[in-house]
C-alpha positions as CSV (number, residue, x, y, z in Angstrom):
1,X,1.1,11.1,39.5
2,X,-1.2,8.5,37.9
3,X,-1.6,8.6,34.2
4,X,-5.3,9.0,33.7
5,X,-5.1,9.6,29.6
6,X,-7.2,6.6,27.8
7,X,-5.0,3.7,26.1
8,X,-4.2,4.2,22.6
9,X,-6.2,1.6,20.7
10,X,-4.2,-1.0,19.0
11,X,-4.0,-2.1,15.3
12,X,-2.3,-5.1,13.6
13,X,-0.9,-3.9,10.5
14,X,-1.2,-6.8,8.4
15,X,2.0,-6.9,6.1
16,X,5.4,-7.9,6.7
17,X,7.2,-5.6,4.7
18,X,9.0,-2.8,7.1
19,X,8.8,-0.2,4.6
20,X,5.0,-0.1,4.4
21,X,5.3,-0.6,8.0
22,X,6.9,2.6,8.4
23,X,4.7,4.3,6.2
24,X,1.8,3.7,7.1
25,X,2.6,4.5,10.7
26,X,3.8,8.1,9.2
27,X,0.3,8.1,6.8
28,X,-1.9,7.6,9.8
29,X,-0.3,9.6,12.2
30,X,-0.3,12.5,9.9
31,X,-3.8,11.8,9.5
32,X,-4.7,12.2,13.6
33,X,-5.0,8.8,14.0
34,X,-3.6,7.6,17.6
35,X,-3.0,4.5,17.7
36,X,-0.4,2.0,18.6
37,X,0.6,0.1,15.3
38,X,2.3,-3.0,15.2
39,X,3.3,-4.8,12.0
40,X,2.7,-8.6,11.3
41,X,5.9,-9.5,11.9
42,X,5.2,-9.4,15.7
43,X,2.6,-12.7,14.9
44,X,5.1,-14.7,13.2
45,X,3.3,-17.5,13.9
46,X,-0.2,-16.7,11.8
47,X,1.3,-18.0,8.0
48,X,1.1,-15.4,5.0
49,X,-2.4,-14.6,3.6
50,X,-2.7,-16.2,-0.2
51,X,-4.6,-13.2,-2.0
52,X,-6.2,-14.8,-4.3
53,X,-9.0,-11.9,-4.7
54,X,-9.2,-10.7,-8.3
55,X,-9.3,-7.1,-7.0
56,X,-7.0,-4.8,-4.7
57,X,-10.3,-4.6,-2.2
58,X,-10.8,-8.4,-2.4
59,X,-7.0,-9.0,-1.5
60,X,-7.2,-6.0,1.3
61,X,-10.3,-7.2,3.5
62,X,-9.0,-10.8,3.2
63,X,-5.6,-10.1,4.9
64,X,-7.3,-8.0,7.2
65,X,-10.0,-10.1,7.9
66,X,-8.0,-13.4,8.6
67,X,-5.2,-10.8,10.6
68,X,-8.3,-9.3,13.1
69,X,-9.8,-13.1,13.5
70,X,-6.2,-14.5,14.3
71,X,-5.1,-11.7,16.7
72,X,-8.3,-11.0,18.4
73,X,-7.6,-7.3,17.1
74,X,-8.8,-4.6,15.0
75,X,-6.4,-4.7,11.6
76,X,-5.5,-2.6,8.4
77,X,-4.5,-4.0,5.5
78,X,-3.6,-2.8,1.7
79,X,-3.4,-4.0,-1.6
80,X,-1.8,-2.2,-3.9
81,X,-0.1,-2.4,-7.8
82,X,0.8,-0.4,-11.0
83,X,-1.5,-0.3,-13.8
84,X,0.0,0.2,-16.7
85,X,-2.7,1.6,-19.4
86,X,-0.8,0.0,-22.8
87,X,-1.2,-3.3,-20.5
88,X,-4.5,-3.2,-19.9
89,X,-4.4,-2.3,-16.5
90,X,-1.0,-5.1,-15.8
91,X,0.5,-5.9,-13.5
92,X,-2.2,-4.5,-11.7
93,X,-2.9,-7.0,-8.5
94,X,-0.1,-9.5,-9.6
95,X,2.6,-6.0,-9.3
96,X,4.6,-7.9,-6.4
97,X,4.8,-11.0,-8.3
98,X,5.2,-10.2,-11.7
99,X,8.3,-11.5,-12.8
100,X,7.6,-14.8,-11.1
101,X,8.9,-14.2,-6.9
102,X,7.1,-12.1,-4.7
103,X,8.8,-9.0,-3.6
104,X,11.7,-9.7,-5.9
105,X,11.5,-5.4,-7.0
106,X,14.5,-5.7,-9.3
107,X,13.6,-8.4,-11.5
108,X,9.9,-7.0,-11.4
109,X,11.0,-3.3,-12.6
110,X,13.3,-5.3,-15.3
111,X,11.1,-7.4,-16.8
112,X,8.4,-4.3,-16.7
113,X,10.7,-2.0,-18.3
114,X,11.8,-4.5,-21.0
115,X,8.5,-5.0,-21.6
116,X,7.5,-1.8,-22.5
117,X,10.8,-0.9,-23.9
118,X,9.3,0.2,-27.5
119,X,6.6,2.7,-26.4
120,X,6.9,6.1,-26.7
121,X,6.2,8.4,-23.6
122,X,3.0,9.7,-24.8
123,X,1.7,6.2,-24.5
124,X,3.7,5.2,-21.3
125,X,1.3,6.4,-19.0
126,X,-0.2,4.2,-15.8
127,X,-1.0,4.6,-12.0
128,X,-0.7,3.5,-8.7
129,X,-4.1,2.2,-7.1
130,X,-4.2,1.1,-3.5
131,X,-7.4,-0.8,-1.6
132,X,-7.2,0.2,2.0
133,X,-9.2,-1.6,4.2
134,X,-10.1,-2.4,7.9
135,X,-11.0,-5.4,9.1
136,X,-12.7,-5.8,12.9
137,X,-12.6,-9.4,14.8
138,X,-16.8,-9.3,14.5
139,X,-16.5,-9.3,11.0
140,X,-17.2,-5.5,10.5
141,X,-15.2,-4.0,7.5
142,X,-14.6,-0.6,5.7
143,X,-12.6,-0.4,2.0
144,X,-11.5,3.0,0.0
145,X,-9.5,3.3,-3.0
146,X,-6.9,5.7,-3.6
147,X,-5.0,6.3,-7.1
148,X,-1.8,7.9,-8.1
149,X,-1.6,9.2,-11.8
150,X,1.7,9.4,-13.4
151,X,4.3,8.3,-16.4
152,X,6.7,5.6,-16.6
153,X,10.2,6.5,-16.6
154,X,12.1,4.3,-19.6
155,X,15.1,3.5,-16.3
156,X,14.6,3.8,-12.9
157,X,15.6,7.4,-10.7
158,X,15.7,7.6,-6.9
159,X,17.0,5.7,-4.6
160,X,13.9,5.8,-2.1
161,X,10.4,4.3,-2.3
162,X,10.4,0.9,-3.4
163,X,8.4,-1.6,-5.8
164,X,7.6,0.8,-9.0
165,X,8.6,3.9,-7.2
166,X,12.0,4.5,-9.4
167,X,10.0,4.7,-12.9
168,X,6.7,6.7,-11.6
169,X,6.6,9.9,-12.7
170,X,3.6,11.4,-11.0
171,X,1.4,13.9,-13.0
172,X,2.9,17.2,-12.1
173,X,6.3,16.5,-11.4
174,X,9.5,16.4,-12.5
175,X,10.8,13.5,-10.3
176,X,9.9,10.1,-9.8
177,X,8.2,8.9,-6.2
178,X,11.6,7.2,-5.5
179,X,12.9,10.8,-5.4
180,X,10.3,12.4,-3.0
181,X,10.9,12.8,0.3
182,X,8.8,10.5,2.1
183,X,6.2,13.3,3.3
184,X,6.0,14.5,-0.2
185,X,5.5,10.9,-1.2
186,X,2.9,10.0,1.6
187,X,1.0,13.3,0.4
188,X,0.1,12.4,-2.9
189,X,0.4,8.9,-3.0
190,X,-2.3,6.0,-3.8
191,X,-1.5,4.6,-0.2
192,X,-1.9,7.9,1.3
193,X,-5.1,9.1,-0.2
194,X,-6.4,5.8,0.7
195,X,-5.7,5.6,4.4
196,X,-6.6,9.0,4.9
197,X,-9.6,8.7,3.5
198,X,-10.0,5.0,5.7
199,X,-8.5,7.0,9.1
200,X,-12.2,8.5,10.0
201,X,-13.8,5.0,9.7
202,X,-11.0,3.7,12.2
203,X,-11.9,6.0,14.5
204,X,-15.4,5.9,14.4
205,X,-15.3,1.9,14.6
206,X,-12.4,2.2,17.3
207,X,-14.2,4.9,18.9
């Protein structure tokens, strides 16, 4: 019997990092959205996007602008940090790179926490913000924000998540977002409020 059921549309994911990867597949799916997701790890020719946008939606629509025109594709793309509110918003859209290596989550939580090592938990308080945004090969674009409120732990908890996740309390709970299951996580997190809120412009641009 022929299969007569239209193809799922296809979106480039454009990150390398598997864990986002994975997320976001379980974000948009959650959200209704069929689609067939690849990360950008299956273009491993098309080099790294440099975000040098001074905002999370700046840094979003440029990977998933130069993603879309390199693959032909429509593509999703995030940018997304802590913002610590005794740092003026830090490490905000430098989060990944704070301690000096991109991705290097360790020496990033370290330095953080040494940083703030002297302030009391009625001051340690900060969120997660995330730009989600999509990105078509004709240039058409959608962006939403998405925010997750919390406290910073003084030593990491939870071994899932990752980047900040061990020391972010969200408002509410008792646990960190490194201790969530990941459909608790995806629930409240700045990541998932974003894409959810994004998923109806996908389909509406995907049709």
């Amino acid at each position: 019997m022929t299969d007569t059921s239209p193809a799922k549309p296809r979106l480039v994911l454009a990150t390398r990092n598997a864990h986002k990867v994975t997320e976001l597949r379980a974000i948009l799916g959650a959200a209704g959205l069929n689609a067939d997701l690849t990360g950008a790890d299956a273009y491993p020719d098309i080099p790294d996007v440099r975000e040098t946008g001074v905002t999370f939606a700046e840094n979003a629509l440029l990977k998933a602008h130069t993603l879309a025109r390199e693959t032909g594709l429509p593509a999703v793309a995030d940018d997304s940090g802590l913002c610590v509110d005794v740092l003026g918003g830090a490490p905000g859209i430098f989060s990944a790179r704070w301690a000096g290596r991109h991705g290097d989550d360790k020496a990033n939580l370290d330095l953080l926490l040494a940083q703030l090592a002297d302030i009391d938990d009625a001051h340690r308080g900060a969120h997660f913000a995330c730009a989600a945004a999509l990105a078509l090969p004709d240039g058409t674009e959608r962006v939403v924000e998405g925010r997750l409120r919390g406290t910073l732990r003084h030593t990491p908890v939870g071994a899932g998540g990752f980047g900040y996740d061990p020391i972010l309390q969200p408002d509410g709970e008792t646990r960190t977002c490194a201790e969530l299951a990941p459909e608790e996580k995806n629930a409240i997190s700045h990541r998932g409020r974003a894409f959810r809120a994004l998923a109806p412009a996908i389909r509406e641009l995907l049709g």
